[in-house]
RODO-2510 file (C-alpha; in nm, 4 decimals, decimal comma):
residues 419
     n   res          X          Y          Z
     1     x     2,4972    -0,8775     1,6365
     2     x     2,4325    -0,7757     1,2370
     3     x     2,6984    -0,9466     1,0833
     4     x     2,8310    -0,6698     0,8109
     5     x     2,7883    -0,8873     0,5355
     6     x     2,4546    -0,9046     0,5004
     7     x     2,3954    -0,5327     0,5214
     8     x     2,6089    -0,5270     0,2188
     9     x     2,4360    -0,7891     0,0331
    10     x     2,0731    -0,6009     0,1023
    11     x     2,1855    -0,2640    -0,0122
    12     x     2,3534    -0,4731    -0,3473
    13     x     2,0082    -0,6655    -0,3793
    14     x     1,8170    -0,2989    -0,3375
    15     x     2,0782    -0,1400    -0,6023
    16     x     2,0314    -0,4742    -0,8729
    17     x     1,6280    -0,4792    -0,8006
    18     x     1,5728    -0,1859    -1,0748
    19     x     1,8392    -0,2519    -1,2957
    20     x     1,6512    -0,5854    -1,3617
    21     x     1,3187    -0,4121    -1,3613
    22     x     1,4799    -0,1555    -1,6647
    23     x     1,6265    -0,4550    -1,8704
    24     x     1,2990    -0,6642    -1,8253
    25     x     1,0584    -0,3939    -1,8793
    26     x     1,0953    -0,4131    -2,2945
    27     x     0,9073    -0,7579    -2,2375
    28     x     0,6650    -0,7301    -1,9326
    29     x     0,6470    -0,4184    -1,6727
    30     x     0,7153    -0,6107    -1,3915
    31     x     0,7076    -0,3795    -1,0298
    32     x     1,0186    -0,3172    -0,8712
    33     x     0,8854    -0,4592    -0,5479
    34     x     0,8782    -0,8076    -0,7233
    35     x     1,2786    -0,8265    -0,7788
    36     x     1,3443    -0,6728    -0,4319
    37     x     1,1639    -0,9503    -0,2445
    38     x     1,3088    -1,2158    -0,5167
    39     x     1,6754    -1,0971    -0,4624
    40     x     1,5943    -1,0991    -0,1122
    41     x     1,4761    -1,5001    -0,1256
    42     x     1,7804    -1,5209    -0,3510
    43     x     2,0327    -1,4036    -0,0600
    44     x     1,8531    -1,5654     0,2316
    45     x     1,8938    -1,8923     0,4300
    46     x     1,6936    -2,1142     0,2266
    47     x     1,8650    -2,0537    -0,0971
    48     x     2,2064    -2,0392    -0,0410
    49     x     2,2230    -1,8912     0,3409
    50     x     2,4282    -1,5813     0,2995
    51     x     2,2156    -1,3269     0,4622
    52     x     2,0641    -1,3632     0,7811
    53     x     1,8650    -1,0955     0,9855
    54     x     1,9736    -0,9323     1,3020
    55     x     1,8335    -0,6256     1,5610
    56     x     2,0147    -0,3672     1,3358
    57     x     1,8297    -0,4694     1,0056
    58     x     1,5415    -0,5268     1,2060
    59     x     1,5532    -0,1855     1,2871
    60     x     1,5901    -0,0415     1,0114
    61     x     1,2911    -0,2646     0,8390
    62     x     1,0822    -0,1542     1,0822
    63     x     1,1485     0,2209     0,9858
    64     x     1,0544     0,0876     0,6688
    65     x     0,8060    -0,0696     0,7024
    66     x     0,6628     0,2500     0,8785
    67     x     0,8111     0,5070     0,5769
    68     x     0,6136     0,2323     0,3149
    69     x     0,2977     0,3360     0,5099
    70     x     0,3660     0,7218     0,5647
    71     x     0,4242     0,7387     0,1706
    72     x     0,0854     0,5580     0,1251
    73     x    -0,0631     0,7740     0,3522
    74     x     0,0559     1,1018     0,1697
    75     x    -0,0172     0,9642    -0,1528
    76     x    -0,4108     1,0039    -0,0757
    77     x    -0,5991     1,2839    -0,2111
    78     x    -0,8954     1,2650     0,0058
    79     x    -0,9922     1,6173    -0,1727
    80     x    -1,0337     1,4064    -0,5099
    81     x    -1,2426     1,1039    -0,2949
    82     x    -1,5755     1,2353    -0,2011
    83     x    -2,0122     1,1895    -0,2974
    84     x    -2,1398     0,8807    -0,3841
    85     x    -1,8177     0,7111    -0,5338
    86     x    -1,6881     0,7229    -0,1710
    87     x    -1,9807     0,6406     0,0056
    88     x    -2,0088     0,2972    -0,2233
    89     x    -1,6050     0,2564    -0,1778
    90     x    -1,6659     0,2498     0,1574
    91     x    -1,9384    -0,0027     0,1065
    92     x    -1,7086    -0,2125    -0,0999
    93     x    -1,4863    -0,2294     0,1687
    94     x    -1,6997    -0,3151     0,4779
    95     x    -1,8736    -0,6084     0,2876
    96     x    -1,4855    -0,7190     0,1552
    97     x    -1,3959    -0,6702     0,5692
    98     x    -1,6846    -0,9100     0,6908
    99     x    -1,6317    -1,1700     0,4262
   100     x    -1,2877    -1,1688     0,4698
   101     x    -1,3365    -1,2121     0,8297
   102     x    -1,4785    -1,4931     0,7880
   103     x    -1,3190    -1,6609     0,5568
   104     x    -1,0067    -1,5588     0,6928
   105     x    -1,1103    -1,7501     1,0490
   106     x    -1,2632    -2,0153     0,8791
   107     x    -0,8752    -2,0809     0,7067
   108     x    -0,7388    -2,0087     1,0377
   109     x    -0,6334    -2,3485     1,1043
   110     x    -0,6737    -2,3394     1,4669
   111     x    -0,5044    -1,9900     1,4706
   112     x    -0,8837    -1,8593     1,6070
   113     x    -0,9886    -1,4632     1,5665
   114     x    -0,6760    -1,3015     1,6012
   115     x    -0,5423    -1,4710     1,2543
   116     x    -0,8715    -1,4145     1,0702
   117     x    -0,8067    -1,0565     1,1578
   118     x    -0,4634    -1,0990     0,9965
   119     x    -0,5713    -1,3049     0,7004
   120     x    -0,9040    -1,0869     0,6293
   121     x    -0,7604    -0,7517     0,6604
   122     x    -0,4857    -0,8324     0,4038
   123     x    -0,7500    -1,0137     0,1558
   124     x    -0,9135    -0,6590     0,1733
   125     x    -0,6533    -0,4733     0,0602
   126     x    -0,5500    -0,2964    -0,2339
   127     x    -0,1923    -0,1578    -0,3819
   128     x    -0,2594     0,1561    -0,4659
   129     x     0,0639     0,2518    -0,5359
   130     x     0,1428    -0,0452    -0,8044
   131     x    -0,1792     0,0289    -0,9495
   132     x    -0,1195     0,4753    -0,9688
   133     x     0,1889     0,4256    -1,2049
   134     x    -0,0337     0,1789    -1,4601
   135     x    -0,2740     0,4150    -1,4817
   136     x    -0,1091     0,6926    -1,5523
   137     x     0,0925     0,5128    -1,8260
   138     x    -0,2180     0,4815    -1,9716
   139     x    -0,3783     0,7782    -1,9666
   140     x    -0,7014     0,6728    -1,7268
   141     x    -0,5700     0,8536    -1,4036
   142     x    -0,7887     1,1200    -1,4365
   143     x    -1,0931     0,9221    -1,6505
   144     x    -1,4025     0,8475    -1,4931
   145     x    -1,2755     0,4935    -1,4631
   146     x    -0,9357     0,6137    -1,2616
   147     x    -1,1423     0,8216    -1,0025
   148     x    -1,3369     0,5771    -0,8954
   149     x    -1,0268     0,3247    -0,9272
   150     x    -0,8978     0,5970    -0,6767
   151     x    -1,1759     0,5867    -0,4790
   152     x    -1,1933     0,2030    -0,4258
   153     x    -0,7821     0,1982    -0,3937
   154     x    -0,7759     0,4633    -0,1265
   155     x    -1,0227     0,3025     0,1129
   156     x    -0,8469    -0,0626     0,0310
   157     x    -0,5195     0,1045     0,1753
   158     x    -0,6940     0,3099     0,4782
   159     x    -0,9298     0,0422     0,5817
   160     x    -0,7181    -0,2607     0,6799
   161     x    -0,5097    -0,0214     0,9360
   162     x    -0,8291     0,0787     1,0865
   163     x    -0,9541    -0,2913     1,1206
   164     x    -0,6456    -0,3844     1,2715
   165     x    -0,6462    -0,0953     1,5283
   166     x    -0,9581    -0,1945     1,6399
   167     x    -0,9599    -0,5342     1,6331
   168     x    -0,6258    -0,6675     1,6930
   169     x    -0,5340    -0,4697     2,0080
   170     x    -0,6194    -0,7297     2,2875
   171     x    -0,9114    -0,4879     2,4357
   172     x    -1,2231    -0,4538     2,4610
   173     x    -1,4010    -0,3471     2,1434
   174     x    -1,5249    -0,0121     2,3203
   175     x    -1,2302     0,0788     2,4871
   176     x    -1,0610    -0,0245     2,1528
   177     x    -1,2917     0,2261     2,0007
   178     x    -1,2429     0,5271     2,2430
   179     x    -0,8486     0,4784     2,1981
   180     x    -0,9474     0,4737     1,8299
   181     x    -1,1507     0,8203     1,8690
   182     x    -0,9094     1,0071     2,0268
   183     x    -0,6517     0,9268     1,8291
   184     x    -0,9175     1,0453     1,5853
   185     x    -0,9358     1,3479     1,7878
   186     x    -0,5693     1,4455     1,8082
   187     x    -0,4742     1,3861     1,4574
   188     x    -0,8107     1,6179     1,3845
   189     x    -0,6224     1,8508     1,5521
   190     x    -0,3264     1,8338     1,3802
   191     x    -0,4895     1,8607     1,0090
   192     x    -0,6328     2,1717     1,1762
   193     x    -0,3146     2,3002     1,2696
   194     x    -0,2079     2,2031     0,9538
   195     x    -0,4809     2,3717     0,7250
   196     x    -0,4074     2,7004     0,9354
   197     x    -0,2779     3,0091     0,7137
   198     x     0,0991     3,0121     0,8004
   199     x     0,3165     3,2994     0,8921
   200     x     0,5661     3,4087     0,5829
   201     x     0,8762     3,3337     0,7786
   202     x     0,7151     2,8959     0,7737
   203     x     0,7152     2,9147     0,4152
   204     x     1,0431     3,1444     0,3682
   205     x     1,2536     2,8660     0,5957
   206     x     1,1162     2,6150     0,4245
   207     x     1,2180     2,7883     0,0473
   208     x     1,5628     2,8922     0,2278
   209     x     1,6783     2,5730     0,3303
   210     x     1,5340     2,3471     0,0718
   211     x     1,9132     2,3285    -0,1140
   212     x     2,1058     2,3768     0,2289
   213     x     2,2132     2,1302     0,4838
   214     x     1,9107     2,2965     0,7316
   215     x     1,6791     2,0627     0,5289
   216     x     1,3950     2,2372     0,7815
   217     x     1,1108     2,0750     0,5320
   218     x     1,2543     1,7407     0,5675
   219     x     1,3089     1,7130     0,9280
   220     x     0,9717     1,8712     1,0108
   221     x     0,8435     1,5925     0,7835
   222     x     1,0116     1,3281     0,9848
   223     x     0,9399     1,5064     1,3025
   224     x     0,5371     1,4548     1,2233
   225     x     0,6221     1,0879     1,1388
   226     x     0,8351     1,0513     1,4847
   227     x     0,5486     1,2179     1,6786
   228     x     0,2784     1,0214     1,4931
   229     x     0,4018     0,6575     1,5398
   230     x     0,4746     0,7709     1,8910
   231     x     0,1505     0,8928     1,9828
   232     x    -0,0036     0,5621     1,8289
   233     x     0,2165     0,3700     2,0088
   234     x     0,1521     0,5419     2,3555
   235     x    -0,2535     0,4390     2,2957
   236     x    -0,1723     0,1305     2,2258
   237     x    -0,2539     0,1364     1,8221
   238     x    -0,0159    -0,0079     1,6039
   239     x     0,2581     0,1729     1,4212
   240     x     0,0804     0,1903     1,0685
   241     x    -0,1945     0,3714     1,1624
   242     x     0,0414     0,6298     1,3355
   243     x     0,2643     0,6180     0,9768
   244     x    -0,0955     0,6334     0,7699
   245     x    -0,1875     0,9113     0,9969
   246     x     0,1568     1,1285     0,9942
   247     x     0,1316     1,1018     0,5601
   248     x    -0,1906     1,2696     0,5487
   249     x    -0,0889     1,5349     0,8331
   250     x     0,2297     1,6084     0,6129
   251     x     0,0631     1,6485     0,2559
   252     x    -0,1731     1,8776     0,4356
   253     x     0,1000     2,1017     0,5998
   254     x     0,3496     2,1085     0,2913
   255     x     0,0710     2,2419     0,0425
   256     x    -0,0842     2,4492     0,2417
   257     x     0,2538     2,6325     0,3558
   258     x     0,4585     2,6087     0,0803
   259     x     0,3117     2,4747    -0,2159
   260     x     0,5604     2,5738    -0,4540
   261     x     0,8305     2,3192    -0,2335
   262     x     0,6117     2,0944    -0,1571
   263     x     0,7121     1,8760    -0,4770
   264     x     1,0941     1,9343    -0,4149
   265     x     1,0238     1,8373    -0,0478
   266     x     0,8370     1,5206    -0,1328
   267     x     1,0792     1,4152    -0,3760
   268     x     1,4056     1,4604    -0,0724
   269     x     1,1407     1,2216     0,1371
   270     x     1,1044     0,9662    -0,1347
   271     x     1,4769     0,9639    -0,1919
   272     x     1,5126     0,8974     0,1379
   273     x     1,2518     0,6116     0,1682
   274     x     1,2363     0,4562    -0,1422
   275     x     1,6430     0,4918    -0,2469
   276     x     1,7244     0,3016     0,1295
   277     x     1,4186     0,2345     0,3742
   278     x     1,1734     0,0734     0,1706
   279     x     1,3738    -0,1120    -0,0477
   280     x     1,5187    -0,2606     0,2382
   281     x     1,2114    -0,3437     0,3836
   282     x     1,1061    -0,5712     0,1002
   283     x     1,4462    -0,7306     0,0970
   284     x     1,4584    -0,8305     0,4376
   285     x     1,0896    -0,9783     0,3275
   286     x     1,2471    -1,1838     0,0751
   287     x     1,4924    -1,2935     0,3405
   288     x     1,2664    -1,4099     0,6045
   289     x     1,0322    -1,5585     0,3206
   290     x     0,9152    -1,9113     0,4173
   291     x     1,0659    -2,0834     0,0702
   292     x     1,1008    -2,3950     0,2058
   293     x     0,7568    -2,4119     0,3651
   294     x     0,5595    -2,3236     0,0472
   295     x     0,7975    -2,5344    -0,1782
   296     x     0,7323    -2,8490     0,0394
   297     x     0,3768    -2,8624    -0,0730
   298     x     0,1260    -2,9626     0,1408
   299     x    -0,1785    -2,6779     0,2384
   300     x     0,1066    -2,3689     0,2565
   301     x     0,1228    -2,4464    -0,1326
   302     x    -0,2341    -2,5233    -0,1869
   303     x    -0,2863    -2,1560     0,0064
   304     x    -0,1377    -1,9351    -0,3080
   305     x    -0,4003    -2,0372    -0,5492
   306     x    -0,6417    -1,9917    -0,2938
   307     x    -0,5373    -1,6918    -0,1697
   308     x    -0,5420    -1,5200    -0,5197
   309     x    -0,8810    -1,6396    -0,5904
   310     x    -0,9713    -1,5240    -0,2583
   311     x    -0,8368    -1,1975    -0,3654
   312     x    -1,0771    -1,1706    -0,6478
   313     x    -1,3613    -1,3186    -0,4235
   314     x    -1,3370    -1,1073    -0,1021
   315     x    -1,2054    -0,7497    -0,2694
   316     x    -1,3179    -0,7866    -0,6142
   317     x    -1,7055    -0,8963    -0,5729
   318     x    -1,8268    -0,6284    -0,3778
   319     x    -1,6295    -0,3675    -0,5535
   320     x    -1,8364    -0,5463    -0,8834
   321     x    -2,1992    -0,5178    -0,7070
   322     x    -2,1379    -0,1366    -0,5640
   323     x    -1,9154     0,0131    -0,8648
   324     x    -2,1169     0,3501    -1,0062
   325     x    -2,3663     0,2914    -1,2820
   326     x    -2,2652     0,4786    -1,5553
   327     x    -1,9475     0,2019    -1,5375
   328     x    -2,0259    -0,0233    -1,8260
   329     x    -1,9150    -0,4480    -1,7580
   330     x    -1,5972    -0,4636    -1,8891
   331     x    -1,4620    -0,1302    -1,6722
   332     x    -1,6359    -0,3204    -1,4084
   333     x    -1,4396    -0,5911    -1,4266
   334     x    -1,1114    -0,3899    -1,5049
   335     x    -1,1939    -0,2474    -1,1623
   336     x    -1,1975    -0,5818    -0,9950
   337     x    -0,8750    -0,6360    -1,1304
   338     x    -0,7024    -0,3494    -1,0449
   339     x    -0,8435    -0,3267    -0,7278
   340     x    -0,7867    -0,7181    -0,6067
   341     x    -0,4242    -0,6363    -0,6872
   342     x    -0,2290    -0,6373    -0,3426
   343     x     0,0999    -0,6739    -0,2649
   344     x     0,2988    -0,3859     0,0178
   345     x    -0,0033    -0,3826     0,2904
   346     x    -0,0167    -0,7766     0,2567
   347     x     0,3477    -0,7970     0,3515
   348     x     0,2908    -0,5052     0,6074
   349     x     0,0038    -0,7032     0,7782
   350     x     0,1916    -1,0561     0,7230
   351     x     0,5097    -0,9348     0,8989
   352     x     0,3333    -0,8078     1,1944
   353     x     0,0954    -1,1165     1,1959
   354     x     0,4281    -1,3362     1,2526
   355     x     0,5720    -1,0978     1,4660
   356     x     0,2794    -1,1329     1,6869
   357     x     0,3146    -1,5130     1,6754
   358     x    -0,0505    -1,5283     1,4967
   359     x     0,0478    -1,5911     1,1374
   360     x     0,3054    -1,8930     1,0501
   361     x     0,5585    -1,8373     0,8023
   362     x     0,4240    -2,0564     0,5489
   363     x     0,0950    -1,8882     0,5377
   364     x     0,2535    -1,5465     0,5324
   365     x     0,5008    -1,6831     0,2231
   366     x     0,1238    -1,8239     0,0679
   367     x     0,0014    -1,4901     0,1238
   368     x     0,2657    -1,2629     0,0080
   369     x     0,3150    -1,4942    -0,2915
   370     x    -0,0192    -1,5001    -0,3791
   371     x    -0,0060    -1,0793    -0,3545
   372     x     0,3177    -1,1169    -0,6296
   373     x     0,1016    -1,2943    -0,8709
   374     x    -0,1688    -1,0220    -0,8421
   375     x     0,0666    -0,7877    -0,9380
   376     x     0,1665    -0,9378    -1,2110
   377     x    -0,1278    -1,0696    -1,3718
   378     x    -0,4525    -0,8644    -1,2595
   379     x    -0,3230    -0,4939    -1,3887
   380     x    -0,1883    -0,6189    -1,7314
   381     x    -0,5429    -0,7934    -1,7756
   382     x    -0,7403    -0,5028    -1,6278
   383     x    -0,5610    -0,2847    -1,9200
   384     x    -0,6908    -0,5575    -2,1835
   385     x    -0,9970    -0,5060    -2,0787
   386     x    -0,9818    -0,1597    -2,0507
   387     x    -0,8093    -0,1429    -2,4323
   388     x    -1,1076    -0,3967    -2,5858
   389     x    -1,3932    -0,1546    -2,3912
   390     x    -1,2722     0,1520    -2,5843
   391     x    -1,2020    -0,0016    -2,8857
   392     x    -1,6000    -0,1463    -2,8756
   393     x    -1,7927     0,1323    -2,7941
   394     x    -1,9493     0,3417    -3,0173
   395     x    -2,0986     0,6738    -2,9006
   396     x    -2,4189     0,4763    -2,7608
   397     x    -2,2598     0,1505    -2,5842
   398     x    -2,1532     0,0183    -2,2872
   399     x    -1,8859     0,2991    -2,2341
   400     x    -2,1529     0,5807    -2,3667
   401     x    -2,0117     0,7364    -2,0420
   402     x    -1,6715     0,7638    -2,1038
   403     x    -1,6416     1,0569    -2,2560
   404     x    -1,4334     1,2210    -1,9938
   405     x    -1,2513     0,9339    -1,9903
   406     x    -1,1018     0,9710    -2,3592
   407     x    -1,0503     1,3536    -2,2700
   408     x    -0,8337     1,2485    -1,9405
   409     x    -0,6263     1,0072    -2,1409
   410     x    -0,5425     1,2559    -2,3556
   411     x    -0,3546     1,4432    -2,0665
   412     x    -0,0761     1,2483    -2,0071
   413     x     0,0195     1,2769    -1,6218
   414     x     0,3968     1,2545    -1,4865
   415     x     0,4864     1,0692    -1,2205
   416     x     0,7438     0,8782    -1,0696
   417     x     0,6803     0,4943    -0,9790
   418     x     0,5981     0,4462    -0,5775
   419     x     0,5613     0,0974    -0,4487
***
């Protein structure tokens, strides 16, 4: 049983995590995830031992852990990812997937396929949603530069949950496949459903009940979430692709019935997730965080560096070779940067990988540490970059192309932080 006293201490870590990020932020923007899975290390057993984990916080992690993924999921705008720039994101991606495979297997250490899966799929990821509030600080979100930046970051958070669905779920890789498909097939069917005209009365609930305690949006939302994990879970595909799935669904459904909520619905969703779920999701992380193992040297410490070169290596290279054209060398490299950044799907794909038995702690603490560093260092030195390529191009240079750019950073978009 829970004891109560570490449920207290994780909701008091998840209320102190953005006070610290406030007062810091003068100095350095640090992300929000960083202090929650700090203060959770901070609290756990191998600092001073008050908080330990129990089914009830497991629990609820879980349903973090799945809300983490639903929110990435609905954060996608598959209607601004399309043409070529998708088609070489894509590309990117498959050639990050097979040389993370291997190198992932090759630093198995014994662990065979299965933890190469593990290893490569989170080397192939990126954190979109640490990457969407930097770019709209700085005006690029809707450059040339942040579309293709959306591109690259939308397949780096789709892909890995499709590689693990197929190739972590103990079957064979055709049966694997046709479980795959029609779970293909049946969330097909609901983006059809949900891209059907709606009668008035959807909309007028929806508008109705938006301020009452009804709340119709909201539980339909979680309803779609419910049904998705279950229906991945009754194939036999793991929970994130069901949570991945059930964002998309929901984005579709709440602007194409109610557009005019849709914001105020989102918003009661992201109160929900990120003001208790998710937060306590990266807590419990920090809890369960292998400090001892990746203080006590050895290969678990030699791993970070490794892993964040890796980062730049297995994501960042082919992202270089297939970036558009018209992108001049230093945007290039800003996109390496932004795009190697990974942090929430490597500590997604870590947890389950030591759930499963595949992944030891001390590797998943190299891994997820090695994801903290790229979050702090890779955006703030993608924006250098980004900052020294304007101010060195003249109408005819390297960023000839950016033209749009300049225009897109002069609308300054409003959002609030995710991830």
């Amino acid at each position: 049983m829970d004891h109560p006293g570490t449920f207290v201490l994780i909701v008091a870590a998840a209320v102190l995590a953005p006070l610290l990020a406030y007062g810091i932020s003068r100095w350095l923007p640090v992300p929000l995830v960083i202090f929650e899975i700090l203060l959770g290390i901070l609290i756990g057993p191998d600092v001073p031992g008050w908080a330990h984990t129990g089914q009830v916080i497991d629990v609820l992690s879980e349903l973090g852990l799945a809300m983490l993924i639903f929110l990435a999921g609905y954060e996608i705008q598959f209607d601004q990812v399309r043409g070529d720039t998708l088609k070489r994101s894509v590309g990117a991606w498959l050639i990050a997937l097979v040389l993370g495979l291997v190198i992932g297997t090759l630093l198995a250490h014994g662990g065979g396929f299965d933890k190469g899966v593990y290893v490569g799929a989170a080397l192939t990821s990126t954190a979109l949603g640490a990457i969407l509030p930097v770019l709209r600080d700085a005006g690029d979100l809707r450059s040339r530069f942040g579309s293709v930046m959306m591109a690259m970051g939308s397949v780096g958070e789709f892909g890995p949950i499709i590689a693990m669905a197929l190739l972590l779920s103990g079957r064979a890789p055709a049966r694997s496949a046709a479980l795959l498909a029609a779970f293909a097939v049946l969330t097909a069917a609901a983006v059809f459903w949900a891209l059907r005209p709606k009668p008035p009365w959807f909309s007028n609930v929806i508008a109705k009940t938006l301020h009452s305690s009804a709340q119709f949006a909201v539980r339909l939302v979680v309803l779609l979430l419910v049904g998705m994990l279950g229906l991945a879970q009754v194939l036999g595909l793991d929970i994130l692709l069901g949570a991945f799935a059930a964002g998309l669904v929901t984005r579709l459904v709440l602007q194409g019935a109610a557009p005019e909520s849709s914001g105020t619905v989102l918003s009661k969703v992201e109160a929900m997730g990120f003001g208790f779920l998710v937060p306590l999701f990266f807590v419990v992380t920090g809890i369960e965080f292998d400090l001892e193992a990746l203080l006590g040297g050895g290969r678990v410490l030699l791993l970070l560096p490794v892993f964040l070169l890796l980062f730049l290596l297995v994501r960042g290279l082919p992202m270089w070779l297939l970036a558009p054209r018209d992108l001049g060398r230093r945007d290039r490299s800003a996109l390496v940067l932004f795009g190697s950044t990974a942090l929430p799907l490597v500590v997604a794909i870590t947890t389950l990988g030591v759930e499963a038995g595949r992944v030891e702690p001390g590797e998943a603490a190299a891994l997820v540490g090695a994801g903290m560093l790229s979050v702090l260092l890779f955006p703030l030195a993608g924006l250098r970059l980004r900052a020294g390529g304007r101010a060195g191009d003249g109408p005819g240079g390297e960023g000839g192309a950016r033209g749009p750019a300049r225009a897109g950073r002069a609308e300054r978009v409003r959002g609030s932080e995710s991830w």
